[in-house]
PDB file of N, CA, C and O in Angstrom:
ATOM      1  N   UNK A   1      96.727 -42.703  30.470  1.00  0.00           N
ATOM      2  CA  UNK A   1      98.022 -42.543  29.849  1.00  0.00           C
ATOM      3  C   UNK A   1      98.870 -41.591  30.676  1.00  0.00           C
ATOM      4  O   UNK A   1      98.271 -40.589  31.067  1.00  0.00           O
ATOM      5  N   UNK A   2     100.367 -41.729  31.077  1.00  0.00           N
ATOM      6  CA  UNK A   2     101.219 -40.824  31.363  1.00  0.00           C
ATOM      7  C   UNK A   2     101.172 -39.788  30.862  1.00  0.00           C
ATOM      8  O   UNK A   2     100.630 -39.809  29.756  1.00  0.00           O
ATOM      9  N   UNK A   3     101.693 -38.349  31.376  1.00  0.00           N
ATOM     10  CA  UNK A   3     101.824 -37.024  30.946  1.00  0.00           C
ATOM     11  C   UNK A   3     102.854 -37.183  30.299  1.00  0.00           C
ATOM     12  O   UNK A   3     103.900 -37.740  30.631  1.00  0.00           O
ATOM     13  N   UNK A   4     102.376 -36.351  28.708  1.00  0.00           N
ATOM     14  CA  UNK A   4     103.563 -36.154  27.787  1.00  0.00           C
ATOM     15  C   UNK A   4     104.306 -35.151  28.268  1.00  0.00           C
ATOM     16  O   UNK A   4     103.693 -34.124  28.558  1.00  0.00           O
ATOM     17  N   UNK A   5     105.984 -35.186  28.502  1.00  0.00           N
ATOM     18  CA  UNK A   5     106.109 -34.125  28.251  1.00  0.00           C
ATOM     19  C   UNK A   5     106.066 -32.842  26.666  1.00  0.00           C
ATOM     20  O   UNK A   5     105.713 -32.955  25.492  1.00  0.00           O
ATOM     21  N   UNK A   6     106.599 -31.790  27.461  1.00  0.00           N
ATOM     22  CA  UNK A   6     106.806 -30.760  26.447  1.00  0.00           C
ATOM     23  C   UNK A   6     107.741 -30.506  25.938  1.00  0.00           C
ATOM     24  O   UNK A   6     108.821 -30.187  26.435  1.00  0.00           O
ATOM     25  N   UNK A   7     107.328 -30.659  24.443  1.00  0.00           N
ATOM     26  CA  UNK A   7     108.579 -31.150  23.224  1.00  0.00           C
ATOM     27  C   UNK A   7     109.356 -32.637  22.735  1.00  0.00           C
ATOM     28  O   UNK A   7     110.449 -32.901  22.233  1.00  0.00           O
ATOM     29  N   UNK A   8     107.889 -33.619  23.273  1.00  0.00           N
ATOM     30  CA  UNK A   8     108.785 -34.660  23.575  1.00  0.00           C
ATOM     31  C   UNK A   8     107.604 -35.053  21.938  1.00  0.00           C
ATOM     32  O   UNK A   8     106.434 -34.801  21.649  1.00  0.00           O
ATOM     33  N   UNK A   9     108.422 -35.559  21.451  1.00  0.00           N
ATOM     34  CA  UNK A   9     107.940 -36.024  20.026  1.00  0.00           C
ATOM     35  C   UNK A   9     107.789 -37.781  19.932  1.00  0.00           C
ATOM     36  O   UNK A   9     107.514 -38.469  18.949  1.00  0.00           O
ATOM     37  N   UNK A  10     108.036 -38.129  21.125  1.00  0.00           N
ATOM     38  CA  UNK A  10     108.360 -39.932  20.946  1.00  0.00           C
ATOM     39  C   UNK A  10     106.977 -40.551  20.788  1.00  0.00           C
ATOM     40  O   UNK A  10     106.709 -41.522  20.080  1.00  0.00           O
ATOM     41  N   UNK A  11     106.381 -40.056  21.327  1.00  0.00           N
ATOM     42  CA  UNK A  11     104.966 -40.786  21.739  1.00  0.00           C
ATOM     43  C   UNK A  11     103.853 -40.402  20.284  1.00  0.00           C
ATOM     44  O   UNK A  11     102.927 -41.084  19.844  1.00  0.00           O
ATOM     45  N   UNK A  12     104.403 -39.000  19.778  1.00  0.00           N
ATOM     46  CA  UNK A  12     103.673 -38.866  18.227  1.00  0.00           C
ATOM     47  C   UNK A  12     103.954 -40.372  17.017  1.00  0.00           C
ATOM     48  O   UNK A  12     103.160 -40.867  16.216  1.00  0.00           O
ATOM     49  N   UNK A  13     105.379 -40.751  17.330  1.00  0.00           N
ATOM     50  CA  UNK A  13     105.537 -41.615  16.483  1.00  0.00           C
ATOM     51  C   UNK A  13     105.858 -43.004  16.648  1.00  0.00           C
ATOM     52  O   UNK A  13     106.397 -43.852  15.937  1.00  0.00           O
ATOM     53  N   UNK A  14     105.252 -42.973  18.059  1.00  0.00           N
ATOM     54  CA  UNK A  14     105.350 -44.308  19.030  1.00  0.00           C
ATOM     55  C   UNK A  14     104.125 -45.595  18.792  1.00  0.00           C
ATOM     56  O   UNK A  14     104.017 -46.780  18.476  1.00  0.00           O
ATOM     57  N   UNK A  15     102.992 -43.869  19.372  1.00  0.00           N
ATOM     58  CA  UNK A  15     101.452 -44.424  19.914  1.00  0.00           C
ATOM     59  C   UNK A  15     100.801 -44.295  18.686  1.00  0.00           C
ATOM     60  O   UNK A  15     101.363 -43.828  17.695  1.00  0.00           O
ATOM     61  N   UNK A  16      99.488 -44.737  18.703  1.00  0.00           N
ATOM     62  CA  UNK A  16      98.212 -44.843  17.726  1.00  0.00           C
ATOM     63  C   UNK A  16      98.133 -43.179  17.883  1.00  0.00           C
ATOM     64  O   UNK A  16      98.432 -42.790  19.012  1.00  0.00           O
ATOM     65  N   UNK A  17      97.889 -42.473  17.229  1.00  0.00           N
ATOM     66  CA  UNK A  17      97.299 -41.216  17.031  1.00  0.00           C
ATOM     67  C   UNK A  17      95.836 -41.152  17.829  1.00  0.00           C
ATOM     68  O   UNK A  17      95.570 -40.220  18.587  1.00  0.00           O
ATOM     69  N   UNK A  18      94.926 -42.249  17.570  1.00  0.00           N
ATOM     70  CA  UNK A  18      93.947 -42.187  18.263  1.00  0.00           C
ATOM     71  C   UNK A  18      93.728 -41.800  19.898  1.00  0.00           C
ATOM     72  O   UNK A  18      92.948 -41.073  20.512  1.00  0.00           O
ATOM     73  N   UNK A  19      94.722 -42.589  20.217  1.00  0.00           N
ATOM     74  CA  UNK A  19      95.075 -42.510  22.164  1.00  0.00           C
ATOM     75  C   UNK A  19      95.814 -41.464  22.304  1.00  0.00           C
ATOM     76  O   UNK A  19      96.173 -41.147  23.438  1.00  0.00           O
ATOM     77  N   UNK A  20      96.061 -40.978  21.587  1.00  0.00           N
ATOM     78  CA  UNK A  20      97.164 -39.753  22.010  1.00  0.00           C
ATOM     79  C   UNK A  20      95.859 -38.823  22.084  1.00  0.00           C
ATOM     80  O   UNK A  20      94.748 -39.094  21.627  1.00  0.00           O
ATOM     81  N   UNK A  21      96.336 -37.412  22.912  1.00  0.00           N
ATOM     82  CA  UNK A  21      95.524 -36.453  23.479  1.00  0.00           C
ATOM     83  C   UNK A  21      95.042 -35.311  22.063  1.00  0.00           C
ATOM     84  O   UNK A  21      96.079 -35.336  21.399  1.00  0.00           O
ATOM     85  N   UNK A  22      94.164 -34.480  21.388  1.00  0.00           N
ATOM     86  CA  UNK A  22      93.857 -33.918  20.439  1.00  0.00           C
ATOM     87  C   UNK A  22      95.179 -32.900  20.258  1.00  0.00           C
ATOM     88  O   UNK A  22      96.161 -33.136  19.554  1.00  0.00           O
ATOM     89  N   UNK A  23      94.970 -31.828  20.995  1.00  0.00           N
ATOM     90  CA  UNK A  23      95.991 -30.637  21.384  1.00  0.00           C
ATOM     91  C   UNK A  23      97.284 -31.278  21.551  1.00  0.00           C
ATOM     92  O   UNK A  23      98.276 -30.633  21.214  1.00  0.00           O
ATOM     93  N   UNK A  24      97.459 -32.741  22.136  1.00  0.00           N
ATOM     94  CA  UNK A  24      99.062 -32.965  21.542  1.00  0.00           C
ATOM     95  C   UNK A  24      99.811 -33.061  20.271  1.00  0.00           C
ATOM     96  O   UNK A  24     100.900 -32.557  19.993  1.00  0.00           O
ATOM     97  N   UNK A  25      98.786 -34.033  19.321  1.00  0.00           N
ATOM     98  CA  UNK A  25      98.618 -34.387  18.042  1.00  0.00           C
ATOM     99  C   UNK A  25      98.391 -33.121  17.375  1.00  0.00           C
ATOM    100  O   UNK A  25      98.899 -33.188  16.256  1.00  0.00           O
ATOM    101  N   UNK A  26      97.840 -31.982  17.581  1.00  0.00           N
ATOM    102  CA  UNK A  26      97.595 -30.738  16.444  1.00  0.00           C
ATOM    103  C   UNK A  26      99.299 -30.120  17.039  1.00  0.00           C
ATOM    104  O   UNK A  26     100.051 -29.640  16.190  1.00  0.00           O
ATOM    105  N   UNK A  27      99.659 -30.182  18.200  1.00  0.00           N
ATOM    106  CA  UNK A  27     101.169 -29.026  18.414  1.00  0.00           C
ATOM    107  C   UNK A  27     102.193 -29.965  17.720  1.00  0.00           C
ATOM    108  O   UNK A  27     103.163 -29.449  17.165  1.00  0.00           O
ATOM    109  N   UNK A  28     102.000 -31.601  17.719  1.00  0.00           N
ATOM    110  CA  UNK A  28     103.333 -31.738  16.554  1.00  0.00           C
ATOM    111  C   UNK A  28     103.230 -31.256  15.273  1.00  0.00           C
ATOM    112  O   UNK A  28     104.155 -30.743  14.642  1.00  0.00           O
ATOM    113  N   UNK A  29     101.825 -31.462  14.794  1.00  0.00           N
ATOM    114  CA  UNK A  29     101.219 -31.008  13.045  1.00  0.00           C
ATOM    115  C   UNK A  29     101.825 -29.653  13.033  1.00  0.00           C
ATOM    116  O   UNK A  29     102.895 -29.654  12.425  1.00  0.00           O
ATOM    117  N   UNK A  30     101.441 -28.364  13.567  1.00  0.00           N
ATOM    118  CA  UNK A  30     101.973 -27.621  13.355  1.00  0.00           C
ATOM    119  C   UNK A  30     103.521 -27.687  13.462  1.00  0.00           C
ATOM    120  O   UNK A  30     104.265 -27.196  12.614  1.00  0.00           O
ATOM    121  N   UNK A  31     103.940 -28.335  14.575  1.00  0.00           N
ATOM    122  CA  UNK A  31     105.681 -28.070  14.793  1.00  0.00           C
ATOM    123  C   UNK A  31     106.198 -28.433  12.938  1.00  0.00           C
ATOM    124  O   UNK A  31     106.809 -27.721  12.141  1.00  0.00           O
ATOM    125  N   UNK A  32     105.643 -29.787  12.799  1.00  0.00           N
ATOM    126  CA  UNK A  32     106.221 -30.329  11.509  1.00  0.00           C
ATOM    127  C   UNK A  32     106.123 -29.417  10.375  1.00  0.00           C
ATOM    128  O   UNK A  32     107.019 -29.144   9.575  1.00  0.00           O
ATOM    129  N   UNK A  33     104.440 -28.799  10.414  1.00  0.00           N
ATOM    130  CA  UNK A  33     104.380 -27.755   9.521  1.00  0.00           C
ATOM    131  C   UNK A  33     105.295 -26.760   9.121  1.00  0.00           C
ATOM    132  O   UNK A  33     105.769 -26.480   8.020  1.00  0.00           O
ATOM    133  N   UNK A  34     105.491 -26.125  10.631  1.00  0.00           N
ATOM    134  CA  UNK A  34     106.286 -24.712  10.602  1.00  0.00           C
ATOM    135  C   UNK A  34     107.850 -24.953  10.303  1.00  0.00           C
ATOM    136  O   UNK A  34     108.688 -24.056  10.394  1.00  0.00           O
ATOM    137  N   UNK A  35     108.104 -26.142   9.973  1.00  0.00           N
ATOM    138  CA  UNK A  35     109.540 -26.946   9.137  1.00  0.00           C
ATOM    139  C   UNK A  35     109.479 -26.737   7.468  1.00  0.00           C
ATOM    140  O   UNK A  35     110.468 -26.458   6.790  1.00  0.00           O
ATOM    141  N   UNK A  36     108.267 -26.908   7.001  1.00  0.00           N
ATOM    142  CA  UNK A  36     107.964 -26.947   5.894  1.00  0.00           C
ATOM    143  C   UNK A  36     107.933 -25.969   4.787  1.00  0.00           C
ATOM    144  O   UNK A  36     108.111 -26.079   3.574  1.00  0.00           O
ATOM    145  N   UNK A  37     107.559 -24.643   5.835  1.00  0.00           N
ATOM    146  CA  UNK A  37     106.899 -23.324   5.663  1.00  0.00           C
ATOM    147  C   UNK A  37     108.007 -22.951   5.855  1.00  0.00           C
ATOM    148  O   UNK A  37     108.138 -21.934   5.175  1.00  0.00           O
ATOM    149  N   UNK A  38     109.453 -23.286   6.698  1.00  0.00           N
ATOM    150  CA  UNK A  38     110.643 -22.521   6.931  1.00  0.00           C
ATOM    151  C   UNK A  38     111.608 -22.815   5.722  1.00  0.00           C
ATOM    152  O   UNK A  38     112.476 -22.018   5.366  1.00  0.00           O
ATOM    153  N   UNK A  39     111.311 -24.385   4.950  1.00  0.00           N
ATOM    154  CA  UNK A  39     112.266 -24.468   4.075  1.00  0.00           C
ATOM    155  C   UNK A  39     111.523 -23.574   2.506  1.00  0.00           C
ATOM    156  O   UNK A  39     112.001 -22.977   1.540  1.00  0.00           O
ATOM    157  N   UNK A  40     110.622 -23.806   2.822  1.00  0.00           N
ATOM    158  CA  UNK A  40     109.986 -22.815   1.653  1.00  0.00           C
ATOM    159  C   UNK A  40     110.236 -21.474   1.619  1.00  0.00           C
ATOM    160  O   UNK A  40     110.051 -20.857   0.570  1.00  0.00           O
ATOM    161  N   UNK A  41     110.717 -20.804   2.823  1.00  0.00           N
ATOM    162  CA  UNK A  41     111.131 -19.408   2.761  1.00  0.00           C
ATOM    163  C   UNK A  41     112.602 -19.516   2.113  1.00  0.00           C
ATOM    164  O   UNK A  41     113.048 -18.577   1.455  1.00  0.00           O
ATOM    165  N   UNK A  42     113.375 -20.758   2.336  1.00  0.00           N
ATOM    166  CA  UNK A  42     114.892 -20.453   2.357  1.00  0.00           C
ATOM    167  C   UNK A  42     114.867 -20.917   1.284  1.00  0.00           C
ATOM    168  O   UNK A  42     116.086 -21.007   1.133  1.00  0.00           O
ATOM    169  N   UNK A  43     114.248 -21.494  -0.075  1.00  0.00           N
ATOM    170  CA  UNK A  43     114.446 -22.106  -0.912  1.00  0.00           C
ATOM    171  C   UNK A  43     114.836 -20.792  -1.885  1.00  0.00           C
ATOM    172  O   UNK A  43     115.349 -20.832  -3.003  1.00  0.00           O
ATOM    173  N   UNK A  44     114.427 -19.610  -1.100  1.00  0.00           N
ATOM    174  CA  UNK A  44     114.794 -18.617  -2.037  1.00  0.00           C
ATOM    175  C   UNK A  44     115.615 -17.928  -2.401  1.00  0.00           C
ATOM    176  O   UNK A  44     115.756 -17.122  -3.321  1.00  0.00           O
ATOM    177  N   UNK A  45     116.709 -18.638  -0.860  1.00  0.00           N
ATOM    178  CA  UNK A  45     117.883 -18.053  -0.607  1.00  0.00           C
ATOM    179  C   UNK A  45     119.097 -18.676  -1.160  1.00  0.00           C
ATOM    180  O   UNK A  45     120.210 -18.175  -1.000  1.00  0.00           O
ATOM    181  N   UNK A  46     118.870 -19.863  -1.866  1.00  0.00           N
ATOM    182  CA  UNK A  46     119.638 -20.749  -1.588  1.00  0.00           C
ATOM    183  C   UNK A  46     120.766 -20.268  -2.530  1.00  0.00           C
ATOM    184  O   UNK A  46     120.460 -19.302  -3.229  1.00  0.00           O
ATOM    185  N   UNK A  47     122.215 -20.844  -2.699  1.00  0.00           N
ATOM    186  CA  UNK A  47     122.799 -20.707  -3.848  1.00  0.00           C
ATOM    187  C   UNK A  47     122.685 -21.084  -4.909  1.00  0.00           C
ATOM    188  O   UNK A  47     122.421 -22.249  -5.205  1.00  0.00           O
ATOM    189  N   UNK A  48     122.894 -20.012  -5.820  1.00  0.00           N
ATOM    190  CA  UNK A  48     122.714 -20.659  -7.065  1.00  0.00           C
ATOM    191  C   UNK A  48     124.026 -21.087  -8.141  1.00  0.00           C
ATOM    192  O   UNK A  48     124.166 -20.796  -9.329  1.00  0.00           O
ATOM    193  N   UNK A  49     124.628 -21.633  -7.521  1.00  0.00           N
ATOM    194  CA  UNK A  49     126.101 -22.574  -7.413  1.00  0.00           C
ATOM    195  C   UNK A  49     126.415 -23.464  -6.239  1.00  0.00           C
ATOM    196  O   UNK A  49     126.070 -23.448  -5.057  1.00  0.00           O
ATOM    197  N   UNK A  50     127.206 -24.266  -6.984  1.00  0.00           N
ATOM    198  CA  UNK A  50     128.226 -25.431  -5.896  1.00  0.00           C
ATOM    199  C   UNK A  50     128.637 -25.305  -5.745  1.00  0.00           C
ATOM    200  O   UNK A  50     129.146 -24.935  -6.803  1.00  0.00           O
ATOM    201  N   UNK A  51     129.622 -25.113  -4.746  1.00  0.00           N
ATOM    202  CA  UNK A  51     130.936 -25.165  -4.184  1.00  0.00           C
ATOM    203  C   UNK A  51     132.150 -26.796  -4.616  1.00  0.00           C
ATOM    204  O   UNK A  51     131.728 -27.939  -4.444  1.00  0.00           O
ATOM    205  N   UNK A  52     132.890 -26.648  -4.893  1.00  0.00           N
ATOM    206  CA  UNK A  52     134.072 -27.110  -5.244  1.00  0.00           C
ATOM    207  C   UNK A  52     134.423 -27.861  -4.363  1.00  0.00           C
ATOM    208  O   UNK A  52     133.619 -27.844  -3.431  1.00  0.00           O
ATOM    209  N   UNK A  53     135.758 -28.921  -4.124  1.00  0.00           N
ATOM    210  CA  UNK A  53     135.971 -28.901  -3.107  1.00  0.00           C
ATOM    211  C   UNK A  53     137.433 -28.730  -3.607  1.00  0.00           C
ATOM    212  O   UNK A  53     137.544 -28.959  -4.812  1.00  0.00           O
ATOM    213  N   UNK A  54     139.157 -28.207  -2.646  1.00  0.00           N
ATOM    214  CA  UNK A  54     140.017 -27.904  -3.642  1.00  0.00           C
ATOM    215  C   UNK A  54     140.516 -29.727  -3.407  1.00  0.00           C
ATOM    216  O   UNK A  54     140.292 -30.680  -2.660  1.00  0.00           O
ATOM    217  N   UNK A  55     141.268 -29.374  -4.544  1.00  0.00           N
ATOM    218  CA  UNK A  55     142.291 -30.807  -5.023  1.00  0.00           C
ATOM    219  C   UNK A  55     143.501 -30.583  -4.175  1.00  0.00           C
ATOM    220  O   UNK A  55     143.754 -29.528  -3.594  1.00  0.00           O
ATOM    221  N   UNK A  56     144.292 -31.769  -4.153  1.00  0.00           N
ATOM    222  CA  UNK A  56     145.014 -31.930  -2.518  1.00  0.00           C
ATOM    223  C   UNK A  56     146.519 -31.773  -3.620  1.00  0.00           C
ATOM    224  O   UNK A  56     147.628 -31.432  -3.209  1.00  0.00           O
ATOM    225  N   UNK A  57     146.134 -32.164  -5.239  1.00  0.00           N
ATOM    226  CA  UNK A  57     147.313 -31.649  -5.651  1.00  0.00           C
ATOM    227  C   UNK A  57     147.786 -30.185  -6.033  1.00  0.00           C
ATOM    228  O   UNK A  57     146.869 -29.368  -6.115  1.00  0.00           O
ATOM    229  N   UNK A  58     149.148 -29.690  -6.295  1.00  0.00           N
ATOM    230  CA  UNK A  58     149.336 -28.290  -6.703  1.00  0.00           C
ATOM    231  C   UNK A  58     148.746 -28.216  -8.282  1.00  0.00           C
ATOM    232  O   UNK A  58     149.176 -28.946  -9.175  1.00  0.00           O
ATOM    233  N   UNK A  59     147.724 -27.241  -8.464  1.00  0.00           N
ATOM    234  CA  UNK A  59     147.538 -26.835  -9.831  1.00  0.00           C
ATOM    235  C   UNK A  59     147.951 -25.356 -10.223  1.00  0.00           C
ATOM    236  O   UNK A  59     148.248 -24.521  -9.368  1.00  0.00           O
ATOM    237  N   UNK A  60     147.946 -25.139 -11.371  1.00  0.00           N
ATOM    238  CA  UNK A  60     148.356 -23.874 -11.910  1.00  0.00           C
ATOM    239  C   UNK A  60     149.635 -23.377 -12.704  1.00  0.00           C
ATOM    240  O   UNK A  60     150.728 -23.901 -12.486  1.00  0.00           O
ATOM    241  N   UNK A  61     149.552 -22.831 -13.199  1.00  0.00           N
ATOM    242  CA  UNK A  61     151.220 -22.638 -13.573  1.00  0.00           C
ATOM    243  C   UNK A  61     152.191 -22.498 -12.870  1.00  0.00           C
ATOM    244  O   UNK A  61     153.209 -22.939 -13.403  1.00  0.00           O
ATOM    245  N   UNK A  62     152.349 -22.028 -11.785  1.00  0.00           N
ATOM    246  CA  UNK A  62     153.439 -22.386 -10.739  1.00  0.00           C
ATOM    247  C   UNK A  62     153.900 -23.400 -10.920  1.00  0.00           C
ATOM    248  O   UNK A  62     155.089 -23.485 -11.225  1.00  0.00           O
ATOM    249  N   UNK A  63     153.069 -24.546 -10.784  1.00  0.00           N
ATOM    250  CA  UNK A  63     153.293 -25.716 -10.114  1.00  0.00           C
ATOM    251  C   UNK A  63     154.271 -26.716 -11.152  1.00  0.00           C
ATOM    252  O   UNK A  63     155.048 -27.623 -10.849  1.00  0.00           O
ATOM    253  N   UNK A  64     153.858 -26.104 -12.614  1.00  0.00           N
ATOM    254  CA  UNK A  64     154.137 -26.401 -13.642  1.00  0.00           C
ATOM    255  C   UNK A  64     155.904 -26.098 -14.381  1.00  0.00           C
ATOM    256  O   UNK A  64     156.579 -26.709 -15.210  1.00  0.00           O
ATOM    257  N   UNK A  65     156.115 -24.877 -13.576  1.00  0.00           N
ATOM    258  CA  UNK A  65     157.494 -24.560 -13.763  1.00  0.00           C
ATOM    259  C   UNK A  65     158.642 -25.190 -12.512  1.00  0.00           C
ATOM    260  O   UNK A  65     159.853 -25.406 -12.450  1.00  0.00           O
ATOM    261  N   UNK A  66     157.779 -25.285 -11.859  1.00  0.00           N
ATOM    262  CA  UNK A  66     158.291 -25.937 -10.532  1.00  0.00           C
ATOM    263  C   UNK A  66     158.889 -27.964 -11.323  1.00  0.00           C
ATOM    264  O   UNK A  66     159.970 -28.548 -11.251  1.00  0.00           O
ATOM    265  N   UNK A  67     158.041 -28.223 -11.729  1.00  0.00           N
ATOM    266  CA  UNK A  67     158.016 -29.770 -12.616  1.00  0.00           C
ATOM    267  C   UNK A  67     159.429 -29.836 -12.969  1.00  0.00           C
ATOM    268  O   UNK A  67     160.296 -30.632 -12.608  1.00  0.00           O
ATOM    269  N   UNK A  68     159.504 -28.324 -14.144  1.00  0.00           N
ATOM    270  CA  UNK A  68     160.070 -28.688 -14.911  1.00  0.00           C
ATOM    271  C   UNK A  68     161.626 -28.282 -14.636  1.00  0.00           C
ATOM    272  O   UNK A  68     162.419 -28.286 -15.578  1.00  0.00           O
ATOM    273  N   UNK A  69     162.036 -27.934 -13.324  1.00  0.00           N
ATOM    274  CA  UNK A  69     163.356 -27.973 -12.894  1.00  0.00           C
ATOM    275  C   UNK A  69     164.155 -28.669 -12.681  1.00  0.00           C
ATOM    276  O   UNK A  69     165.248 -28.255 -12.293  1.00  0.00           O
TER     277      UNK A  69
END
């Protein structure tokens, strides 16, 4: 088999796992892992609200005295 390169993920989800090299197959497991383990840290961070998005019309009372001129 050709030399994988380093960081190259194509051949994890290309090839049979079997033909692929041991130590290549365990450095994606972990890479994928240490994704897993990172969203689990941030899950703690997350907001605890949504954000809005604003309306493209004028709201408020301003907008309201403005109408009625």
């Amino acid at each position: 088999m050709k030399r994988i390169k380093h960081r190259d993920l194509t051949h994890y989800f290309l090839e049979d796992h079997r033909r692929l090299p041991r130590a290549y197959v365990a450095s994606c497991e972990r890479f994928f892992k240490s994704f897993k383990l990172q969203a689990a840290r941030n899950s703690d961070r997350a907001p605890r609200f949504k954000y809005q998005a604003s309306s493209s019309t004028d709201q408020g009372p301003s907008s309201k005295r403005q109408a009625l001129k």
